[in-house]
matplotlib code that plots the C-alpha trace (Angstrom):
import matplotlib.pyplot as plt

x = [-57.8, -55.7, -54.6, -58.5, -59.4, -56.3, -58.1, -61.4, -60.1, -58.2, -61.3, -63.2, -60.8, -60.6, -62.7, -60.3, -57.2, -54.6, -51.3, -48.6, -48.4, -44.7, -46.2, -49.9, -50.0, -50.4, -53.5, -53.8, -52.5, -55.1, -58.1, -58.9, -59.8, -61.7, -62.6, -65.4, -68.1, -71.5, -74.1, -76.8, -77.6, -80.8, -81.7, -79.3, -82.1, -81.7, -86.1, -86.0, -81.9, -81.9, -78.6, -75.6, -74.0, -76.2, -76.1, -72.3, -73.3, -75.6, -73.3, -70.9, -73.2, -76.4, -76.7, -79.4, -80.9, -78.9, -76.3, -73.5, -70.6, -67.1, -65.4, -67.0, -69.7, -71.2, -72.5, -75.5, -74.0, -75.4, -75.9, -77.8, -79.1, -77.1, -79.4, -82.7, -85.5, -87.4, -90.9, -91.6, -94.5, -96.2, -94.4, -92.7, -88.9, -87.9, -84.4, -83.2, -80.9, -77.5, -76.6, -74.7, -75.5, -76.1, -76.6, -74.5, -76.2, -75.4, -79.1, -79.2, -80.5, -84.1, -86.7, -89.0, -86.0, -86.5, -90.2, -90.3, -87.3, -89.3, -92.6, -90.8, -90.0, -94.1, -95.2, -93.0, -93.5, -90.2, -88.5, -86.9, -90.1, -91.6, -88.6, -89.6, -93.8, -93.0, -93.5, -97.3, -96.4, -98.7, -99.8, -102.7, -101.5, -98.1, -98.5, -99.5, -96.8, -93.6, -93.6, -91.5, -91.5, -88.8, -85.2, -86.9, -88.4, -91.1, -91.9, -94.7, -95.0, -97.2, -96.4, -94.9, -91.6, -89.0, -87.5, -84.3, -85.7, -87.0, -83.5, -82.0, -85.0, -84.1, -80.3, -81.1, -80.6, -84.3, -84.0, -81.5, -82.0, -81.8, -82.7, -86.4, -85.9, -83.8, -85.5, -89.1, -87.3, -86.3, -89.6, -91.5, -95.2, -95.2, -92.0, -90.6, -87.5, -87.4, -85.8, -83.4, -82.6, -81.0, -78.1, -77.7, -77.2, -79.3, -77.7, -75.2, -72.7, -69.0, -68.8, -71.2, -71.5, -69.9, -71.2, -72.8, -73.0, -74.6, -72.3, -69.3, -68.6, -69.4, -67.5, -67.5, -65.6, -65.1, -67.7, -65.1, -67.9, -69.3, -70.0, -67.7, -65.0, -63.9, -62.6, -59.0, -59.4, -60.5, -62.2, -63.3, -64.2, -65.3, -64.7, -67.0, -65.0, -67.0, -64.4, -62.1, -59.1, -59.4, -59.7, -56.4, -54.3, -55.4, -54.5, -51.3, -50.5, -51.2, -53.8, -56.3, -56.4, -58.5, -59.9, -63.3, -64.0, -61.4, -61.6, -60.1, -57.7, -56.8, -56.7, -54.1, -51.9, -50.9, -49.6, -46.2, -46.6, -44.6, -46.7, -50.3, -52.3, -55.5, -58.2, -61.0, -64.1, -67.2, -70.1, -73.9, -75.3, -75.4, -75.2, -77.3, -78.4, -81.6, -84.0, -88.0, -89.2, -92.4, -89.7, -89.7, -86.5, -85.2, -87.4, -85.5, -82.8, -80.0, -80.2, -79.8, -76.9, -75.2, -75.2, -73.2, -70.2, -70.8, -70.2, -66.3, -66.1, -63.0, -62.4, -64.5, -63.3, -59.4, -60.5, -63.2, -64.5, -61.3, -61.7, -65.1, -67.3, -65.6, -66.8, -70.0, -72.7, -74.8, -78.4, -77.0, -73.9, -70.4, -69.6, -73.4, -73.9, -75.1, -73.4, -72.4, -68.9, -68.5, -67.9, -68.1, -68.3, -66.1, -66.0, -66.5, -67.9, -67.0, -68.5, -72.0, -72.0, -72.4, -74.9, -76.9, -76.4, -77.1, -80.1, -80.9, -81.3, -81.1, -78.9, -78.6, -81.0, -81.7, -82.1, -82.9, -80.7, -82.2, -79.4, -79.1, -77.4, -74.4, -71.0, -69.8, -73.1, -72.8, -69.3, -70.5, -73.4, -70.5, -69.0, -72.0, -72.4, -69.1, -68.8, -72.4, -72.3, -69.3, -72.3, -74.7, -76.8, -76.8, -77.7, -79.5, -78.6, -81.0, -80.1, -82.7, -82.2, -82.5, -86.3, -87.0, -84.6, -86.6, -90.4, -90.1, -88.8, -91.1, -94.0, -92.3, -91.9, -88.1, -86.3, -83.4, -82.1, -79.0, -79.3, -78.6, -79.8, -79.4, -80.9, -82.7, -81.6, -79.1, -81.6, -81.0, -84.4, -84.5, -83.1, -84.0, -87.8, -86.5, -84.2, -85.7, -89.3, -93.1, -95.7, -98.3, -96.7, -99.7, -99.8, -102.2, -100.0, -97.1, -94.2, -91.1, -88.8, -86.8, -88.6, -91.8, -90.7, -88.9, -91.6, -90.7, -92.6, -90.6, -90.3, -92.7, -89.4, -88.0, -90.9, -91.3, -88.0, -87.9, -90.9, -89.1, -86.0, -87.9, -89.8, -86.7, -85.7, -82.2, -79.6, -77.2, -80.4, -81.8, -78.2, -77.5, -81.0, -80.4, -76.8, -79.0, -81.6, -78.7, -76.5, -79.9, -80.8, -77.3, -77.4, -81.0, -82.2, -83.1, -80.9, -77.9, -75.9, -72.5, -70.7, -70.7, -70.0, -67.0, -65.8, -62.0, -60.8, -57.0, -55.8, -52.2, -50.1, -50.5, -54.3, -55.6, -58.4, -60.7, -63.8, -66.0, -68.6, -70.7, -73.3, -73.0, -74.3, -71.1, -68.7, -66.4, -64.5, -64.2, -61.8, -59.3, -55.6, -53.3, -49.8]
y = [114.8, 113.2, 110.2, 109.7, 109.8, 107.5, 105.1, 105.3, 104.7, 101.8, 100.4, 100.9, 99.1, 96.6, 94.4, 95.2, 93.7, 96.2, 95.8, 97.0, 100.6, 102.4, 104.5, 105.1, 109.0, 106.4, 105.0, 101.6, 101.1, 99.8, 102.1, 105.3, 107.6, 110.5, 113.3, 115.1, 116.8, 114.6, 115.5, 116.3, 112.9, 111.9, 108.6, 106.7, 105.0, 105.5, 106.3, 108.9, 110.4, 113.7, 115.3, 116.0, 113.5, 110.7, 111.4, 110.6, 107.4, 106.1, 106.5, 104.2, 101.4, 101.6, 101.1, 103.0, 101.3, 103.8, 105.9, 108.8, 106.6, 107.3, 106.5, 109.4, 111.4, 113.5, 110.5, 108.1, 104.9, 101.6, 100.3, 97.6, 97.3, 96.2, 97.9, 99.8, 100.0, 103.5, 103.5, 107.1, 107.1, 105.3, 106.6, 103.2, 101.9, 98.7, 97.7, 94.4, 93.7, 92.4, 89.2, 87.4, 90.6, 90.0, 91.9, 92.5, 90.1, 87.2, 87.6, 87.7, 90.7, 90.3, 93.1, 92.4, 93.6, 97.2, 97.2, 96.7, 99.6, 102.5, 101.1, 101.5, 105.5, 105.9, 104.6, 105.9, 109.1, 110.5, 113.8, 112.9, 110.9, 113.7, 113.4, 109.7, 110.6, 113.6, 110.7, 110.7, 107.3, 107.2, 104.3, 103.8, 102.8, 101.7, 98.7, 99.4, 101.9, 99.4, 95.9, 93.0, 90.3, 88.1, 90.1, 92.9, 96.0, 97.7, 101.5, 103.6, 107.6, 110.0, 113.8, 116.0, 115.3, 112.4, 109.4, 111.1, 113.1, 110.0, 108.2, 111.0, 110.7, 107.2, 107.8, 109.9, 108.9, 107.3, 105.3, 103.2, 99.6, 97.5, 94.0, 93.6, 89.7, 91.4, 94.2, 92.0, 90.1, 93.3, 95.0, 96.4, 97.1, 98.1, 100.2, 98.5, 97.9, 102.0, 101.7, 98.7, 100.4, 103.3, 101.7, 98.7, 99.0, 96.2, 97.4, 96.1, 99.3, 98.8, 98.9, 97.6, 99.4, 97.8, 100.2, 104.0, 105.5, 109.1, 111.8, 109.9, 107.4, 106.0, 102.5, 101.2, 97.3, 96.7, 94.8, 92.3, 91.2, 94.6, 94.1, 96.9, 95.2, 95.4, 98.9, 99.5, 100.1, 97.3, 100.0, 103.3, 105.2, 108.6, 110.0, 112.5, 116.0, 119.6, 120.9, 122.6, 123.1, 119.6, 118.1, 120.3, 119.0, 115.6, 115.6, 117.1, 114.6, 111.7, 110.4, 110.9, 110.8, 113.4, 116.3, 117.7, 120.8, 123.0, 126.5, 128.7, 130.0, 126.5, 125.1, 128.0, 127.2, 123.8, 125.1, 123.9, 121.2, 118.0, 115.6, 117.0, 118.2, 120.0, 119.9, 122.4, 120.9, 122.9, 122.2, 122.2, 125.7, 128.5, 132.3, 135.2, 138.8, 139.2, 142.2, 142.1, 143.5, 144.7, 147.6, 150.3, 151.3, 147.4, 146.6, 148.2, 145.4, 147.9, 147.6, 144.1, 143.9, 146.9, 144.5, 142.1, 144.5, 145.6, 142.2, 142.3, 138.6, 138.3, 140.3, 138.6, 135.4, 136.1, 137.2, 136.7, 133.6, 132.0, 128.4, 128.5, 129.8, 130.4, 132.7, 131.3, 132.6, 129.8, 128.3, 124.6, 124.0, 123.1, 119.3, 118.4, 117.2, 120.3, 122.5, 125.8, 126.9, 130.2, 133.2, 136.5, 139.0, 140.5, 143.8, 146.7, 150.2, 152.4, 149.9, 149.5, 153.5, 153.1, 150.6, 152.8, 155.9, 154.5, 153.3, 156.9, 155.2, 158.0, 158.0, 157.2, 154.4, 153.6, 149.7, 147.4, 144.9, 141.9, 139.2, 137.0, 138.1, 135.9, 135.1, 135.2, 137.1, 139.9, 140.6, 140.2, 141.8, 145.2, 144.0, 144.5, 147.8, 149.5, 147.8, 149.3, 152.2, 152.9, 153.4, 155.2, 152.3, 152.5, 149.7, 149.6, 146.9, 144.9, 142.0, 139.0, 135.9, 132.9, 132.6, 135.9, 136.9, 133.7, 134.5, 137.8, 136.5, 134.1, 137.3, 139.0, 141.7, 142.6, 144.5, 143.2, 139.6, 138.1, 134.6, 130.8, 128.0, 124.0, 121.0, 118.4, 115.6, 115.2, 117.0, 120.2, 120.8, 120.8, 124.3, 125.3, 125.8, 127.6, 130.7, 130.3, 129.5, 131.0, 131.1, 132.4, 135.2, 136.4, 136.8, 134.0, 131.6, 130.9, 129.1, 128.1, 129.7, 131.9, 134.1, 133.8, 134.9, 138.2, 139.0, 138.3, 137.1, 135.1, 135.1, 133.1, 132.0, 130.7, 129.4, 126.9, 126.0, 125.1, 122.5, 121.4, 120.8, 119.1, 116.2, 115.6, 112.2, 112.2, 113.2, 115.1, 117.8, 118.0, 118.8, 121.0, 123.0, 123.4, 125.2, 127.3, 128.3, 128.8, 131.4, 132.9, 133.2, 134.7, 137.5, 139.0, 138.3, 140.2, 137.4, 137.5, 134.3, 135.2, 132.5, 128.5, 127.1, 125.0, 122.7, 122.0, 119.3, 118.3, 115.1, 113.0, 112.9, 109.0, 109.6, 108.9, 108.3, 110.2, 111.4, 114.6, 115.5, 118.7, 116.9, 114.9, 111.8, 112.2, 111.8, 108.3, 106.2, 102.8, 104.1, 105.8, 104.0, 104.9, 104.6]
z = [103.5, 100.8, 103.0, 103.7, 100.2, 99.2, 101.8, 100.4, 97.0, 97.2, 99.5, 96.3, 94.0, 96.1, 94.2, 90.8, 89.4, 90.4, 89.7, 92.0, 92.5, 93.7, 95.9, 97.7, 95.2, 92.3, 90.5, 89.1, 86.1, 84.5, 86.5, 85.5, 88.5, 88.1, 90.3, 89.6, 91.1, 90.8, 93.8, 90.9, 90.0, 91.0, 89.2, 87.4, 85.7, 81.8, 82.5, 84.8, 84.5, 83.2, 85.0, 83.4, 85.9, 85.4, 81.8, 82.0, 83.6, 81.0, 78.3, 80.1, 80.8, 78.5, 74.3, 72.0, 69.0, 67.0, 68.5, 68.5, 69.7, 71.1, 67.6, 65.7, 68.1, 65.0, 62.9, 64.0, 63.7, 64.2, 68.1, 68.9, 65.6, 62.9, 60.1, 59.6, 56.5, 56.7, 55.5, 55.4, 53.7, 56.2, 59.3, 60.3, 60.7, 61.0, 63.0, 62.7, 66.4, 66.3, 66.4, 69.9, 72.2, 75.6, 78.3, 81.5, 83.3, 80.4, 79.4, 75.4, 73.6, 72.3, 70.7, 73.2, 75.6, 73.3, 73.3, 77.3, 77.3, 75.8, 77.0, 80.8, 79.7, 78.8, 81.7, 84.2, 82.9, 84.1, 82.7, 79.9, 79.0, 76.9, 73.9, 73.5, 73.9, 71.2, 68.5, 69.1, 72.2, 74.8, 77.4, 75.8, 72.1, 73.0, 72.0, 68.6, 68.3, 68.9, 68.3, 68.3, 65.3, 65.9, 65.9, 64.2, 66.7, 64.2, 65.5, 64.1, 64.8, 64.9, 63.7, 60.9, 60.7, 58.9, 59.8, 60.0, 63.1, 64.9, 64.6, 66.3, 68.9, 69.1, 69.4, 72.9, 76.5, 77.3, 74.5, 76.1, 76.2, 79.7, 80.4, 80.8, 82.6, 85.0, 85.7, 86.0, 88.7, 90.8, 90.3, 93.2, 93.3, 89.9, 89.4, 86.5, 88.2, 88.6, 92.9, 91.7, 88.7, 91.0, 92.4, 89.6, 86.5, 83.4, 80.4, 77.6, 77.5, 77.9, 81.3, 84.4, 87.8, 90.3, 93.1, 93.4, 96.5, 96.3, 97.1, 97.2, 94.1, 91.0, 90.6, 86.7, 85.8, 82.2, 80.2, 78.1, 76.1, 75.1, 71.1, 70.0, 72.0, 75.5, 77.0, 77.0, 80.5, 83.5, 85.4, 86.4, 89.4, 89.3, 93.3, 93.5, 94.4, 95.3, 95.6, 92.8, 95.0, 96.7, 92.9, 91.8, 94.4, 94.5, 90.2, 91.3, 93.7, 91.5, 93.2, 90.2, 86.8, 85.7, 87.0, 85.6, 87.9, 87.9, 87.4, 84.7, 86.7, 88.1, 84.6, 83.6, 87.0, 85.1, 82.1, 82.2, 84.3, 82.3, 84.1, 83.1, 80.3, 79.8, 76.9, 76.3, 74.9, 73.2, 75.0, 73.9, 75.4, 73.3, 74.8, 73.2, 73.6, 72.0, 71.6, 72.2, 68.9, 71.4, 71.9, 69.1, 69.1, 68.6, 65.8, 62.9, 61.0, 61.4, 64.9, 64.7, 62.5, 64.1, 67.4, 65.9, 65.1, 68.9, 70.7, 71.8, 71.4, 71.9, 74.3, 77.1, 75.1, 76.0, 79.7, 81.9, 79.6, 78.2, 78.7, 80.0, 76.2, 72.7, 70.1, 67.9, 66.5, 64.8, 67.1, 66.6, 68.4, 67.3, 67.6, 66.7, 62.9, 61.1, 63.1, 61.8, 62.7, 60.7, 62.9, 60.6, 63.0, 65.1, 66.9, 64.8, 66.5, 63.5, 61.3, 63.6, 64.1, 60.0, 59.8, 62.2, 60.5, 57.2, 58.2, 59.7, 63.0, 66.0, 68.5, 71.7, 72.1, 75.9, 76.4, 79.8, 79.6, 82.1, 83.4, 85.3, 88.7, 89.1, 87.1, 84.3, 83.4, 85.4, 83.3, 80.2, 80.9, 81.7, 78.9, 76.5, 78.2, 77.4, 73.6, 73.1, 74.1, 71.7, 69.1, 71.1, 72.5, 76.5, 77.7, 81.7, 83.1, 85.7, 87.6, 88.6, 90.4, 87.4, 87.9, 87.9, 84.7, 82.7, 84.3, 82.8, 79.3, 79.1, 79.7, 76.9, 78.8, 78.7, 76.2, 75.7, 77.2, 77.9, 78.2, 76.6, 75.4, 75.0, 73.2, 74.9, 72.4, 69.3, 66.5, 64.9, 64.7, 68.9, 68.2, 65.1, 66.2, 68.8, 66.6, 63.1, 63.7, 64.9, 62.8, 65.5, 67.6, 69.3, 72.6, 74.1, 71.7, 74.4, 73.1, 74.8, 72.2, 72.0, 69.2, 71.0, 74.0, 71.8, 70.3, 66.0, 63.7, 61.9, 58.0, 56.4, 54.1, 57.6, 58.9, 55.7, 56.0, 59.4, 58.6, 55.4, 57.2, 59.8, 57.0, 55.0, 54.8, 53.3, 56.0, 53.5, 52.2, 55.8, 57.4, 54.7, 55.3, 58.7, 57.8, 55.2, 58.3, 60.5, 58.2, 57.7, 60.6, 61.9, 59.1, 59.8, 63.3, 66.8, 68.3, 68.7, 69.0, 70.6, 72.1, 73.3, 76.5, 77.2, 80.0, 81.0, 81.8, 83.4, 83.1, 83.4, 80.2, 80.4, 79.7, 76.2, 74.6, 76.6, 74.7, 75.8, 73.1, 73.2, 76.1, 79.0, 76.7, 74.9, 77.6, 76.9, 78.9, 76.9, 74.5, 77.3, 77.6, 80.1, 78.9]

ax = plt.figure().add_subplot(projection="3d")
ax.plot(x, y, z, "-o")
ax.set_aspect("equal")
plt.show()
């Protein structure tokens, strides 16, 4: 296996400078090889990718208007645009491109190269079209919408909300910018270049693909006239890897760089190891146990804030979960600007059995506890049962496949839920509506939240905030609102926000610079060194 993949590799690189290597369990020095599993891309076009995979890929090879960049991945920063005027009075933003950028291809940079971009993401109509269509953008008034005047790219919007929102809108993954000339060239009865655009790549990021084969590799050169300078690195190739074991011993051997897949119990095997290092990184997806206030018995506050003295956080953290979620209890994640990081509660019983008596709350409470039936729900779906019970809330629990644990929470017609739950883009408010937000909680009003789908009418203090937060302009007052909604929203809710995923990743000592934000559009390669 590991002579056949040594093959393959050095097939790959074949078309890279390499410099001489002591022995074939040896990468280049100046390639980085990954091993990773990535059989769930489906498009790598920027339009239509919507996979964590492929979302690794864009970063690499595609630029955003405005963007969260490998320097500093929790401040918007200038991309292709070198600065911005916000109208928000009248809903528009001007961006003024960079001067000297050109694309992979040696094409320059133009704002008709932008308008084309998003316009492709409109009418393709892809997946992740809907965050860019969210701004009131459809085929028909396009046109009007974005516009190019010169090196300027003028963008109206439709909708409630500030400039501050749309920037982040504009900072996400389908906002990428490719190369419309090229792209024109390769386009097949009216694709927009969609089927070339799936094993090429049109953009100006720091690196170009030299070659993707589905199921098997992912080959990235070095762009050394990307305009935030050239990556440390000539090259990467990310082999793709199912399996954890196979991706342990080829790390191991030397024959990669970096392993991305391993399992907890892998990643704790290498402790010790002079020649290899890991690094735990707080991912976007946040884990909750909430209670359907449709249920009597989970409607009264001191229920709510007994639970949170009844989560053994760390506990599961130190076992079953370590390396793999860490304790947090705020909607928006940590390692997102805005992010609430506080974690006041810990497990209590004696001080939830108080709470509850206080309150002159009977006991025991009987509670359905729906999860979904695989790991690591299952155990912390026991876990929740034994820490609860500890106060006299028993907790039944009933497994479901994934579609039949969500079907029924989206009916409203659990009583209590374990489950979790991600952003679609880089905007607090993406999750704020979700935990801190319904105005309307009738039943023939479905929403795809999370206090919808349990049932609570939320504040109309919270509700007003939310749509504040959501029309501030200034950055500084609308971050700080959303760390107001969110320490709200952790002291008095039927949700309980317990914990944030985290991936592992193993990697050679002589590794630097690698970069793995809180999503799969954070992952950087064009800072990574190998010493």
């Amino acid at each position: 296996m590991t002579k056949m993949f040594r093959a393959a590799l050095l097939a790959a690189a074949l078309a890279m400078p390499m410099t001489p290597m002591a022995s074939l369990a040896a990468t280049p020095a100046d390639i980085l090889v990954v091993a990773q599993n990535i059989d769930d891309i489906v498009s790598i076009d920027p339009a239509e990718a919507y996979e964590f995979s492929s979302g690794e890929y864009v970063a690499q090879t595609y630029d955003r208007l405005v963007q969260y960049d490998a320097v500093d991945t929790k401040t918007l920063a200038a991309g292709l645009a070198k600065e911005w005027a916000v109208d928000d009075a009248n809903k528009t933003i001007t961006f003024t491109l960079r001067d000297g950028v050109k694309f992979t291809s040696g094409n320059p940079l133009r704002a008709e190269d932008v308008v084309y971009s998003w316009k492709r993401v409109v009418t393709l109509n892809k997946a992740p079209a809907f965050i860019l269509t969210q701004l009131g953008w459809t085929p028909e008034n396009y046109d009007k919408m974005v516009t190019a005047d010169g090196n300027k790219v003028v963008v109206k919007y439709e909708g409630d909300f500030s400039s501050a929102f749309v920037l982040n809108v504009l900072a996400a993954r389908p906002a990428s910018v490719v190369d419309a000339v090229t792209l024109q060239a390769n386009e097949a009865n009216g694709d927009m270049g969609n089927a070339w655009l799936k094993s090429n790549s049109a953009g100006t990021g720091p690196f170009v693909l030299k070659a993707f084969r589905p199921g098997e590799l992912i080959n990235l050169t070095a762009n050394p006239e990307y305009f935030n300078g050239a990556p440390a690195i000539k090259g990467v190739i990310i082999r793709h890897v199912a399996e954890a074991a196979t991706q342990q011993l080829l790390l191991q051997s030397g024959d990669v760089d970096m392993a991305k897949n391993l399992t907890s119990d892998q990643i704790a095997s290498l402790a010790g190891k002079d020649n290899l290092t890991t690094e735990t990184y707080p991912q976007a997806a946040v884990h909750f146990l909430s209670f359907n206030q449709k249920t009597e018995t989970l409607t009264p506050p001191a229920v709510w804030d007994a639970a949170r003295y009844l989560v053994n956080y760390k506990g599961m953290t130190d076992t079953f979960l370590k390396g793999q979620m860490q304790t947090h209890q705020a909607f928006w994640p940590s390692g997102f600007p805005g992010s609430l990081d506080e974690t006041p509660y810990s497990y209590d019983p004696a001080k939830a059995k108080q709470i509850l008596a206080d309150a002159g709350i009977k006991t025991p409470i009987k509670v359905t506890l729906d999860v979904i039936n695989s790991t690591p729900f299952t155990d912390m779906a026991q876990s929740l049962q034994a820490s609860f019970a500890e106060a006299g809330i028993n907790f039944d629990i009933i497994p479901g496949t994934g579609s039949q644990v969500i079907t029924k929470y989206r009916a409203r017609t659990h009583e209590a839920m374990l489950l979790y739950w991600g952003p679609d883009f880089m905007d607090p408010h993406s999750n704020a509506k979700a935990f801190a937000y319904n105005e309307d909680n009738s039943d023939g009003n479905y929403q795809s939240t999370t206090t919808w789908r349990n049932g609570w009418a939320v504040p109309e203090e919270l509700n007003k905030e939310t749509k504040a937060a959501l029309s501030e302009a200034d950055p500084a007052k609308r971050s700080a609102m959303y760390i107001d909604l969110q320490k709200k929203v952790q002291e008095k809710s039927p949700i309980v926000i317990m914990f944030q995923a985290a991936t592992q990743v193993a990697r050679a000592k002589n590794v630097e610079g690698y970069v793995n934000g809180a999503t799969s559009d954070f992952v950087y390669y064009r800072l990574v060194k190998k010493n």
